[in-house]
C-alpha positions in Angstrom: -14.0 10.0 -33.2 -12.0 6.9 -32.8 -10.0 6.0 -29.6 -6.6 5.5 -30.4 -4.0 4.1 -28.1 -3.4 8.0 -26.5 -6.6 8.2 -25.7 -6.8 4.8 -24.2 -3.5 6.0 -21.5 -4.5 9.8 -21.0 -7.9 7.7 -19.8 -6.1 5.2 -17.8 -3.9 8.2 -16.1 -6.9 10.2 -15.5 -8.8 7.4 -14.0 -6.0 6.2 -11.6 -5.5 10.1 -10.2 -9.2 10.5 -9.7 -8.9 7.0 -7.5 -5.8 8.1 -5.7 -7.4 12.0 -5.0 -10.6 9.7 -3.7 -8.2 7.8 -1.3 -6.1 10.5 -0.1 -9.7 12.7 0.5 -11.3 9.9 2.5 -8.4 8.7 4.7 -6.8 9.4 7.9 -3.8 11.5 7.3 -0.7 9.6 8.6 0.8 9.5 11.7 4.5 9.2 11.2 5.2 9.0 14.8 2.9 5.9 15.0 3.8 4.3 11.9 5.8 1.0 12.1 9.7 1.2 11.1 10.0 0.8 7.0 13.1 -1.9 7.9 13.1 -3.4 11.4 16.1 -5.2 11.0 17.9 -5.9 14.0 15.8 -3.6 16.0 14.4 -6.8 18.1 10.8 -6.0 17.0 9.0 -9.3 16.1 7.3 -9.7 12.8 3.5 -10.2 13.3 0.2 -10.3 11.0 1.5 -12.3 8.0 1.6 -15.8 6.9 5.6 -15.4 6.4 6.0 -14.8 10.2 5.0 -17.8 11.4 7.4 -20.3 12.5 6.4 -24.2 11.1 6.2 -26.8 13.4 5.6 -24.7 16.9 2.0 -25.6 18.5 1.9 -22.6 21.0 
């Protein structure tokens, strides 16, 4: 039988379900109520945790 490129995505789609059942079997389940807001803007919350945040030239 020769793998032709169908065979090659029904794979790839097969594969990347079985990974994302796998996740969603051995995680938490979500919190919504603790979750941070999806866009923070204006809300006064700080951004924290990422490279991006920090502010160049403060020694704090």
């Amino acid at each position: 039988m020769m793998i032709t490129r169908w065979h090659a995505v029904l794979l790839l789609l097969v594969m990347m379900a079985a990974v994302f059942v796998a996740d969603a079997l051995s995680s938490a389940p979500l919190d919504p109520y603790r979750a941070p807001p999806l866009f923070a803007l204006g809300s006064g919350k700080a951004p924290s945790g990422a490279h991006c945040s920090a502010v160049v030239g403060t020694d704090k």
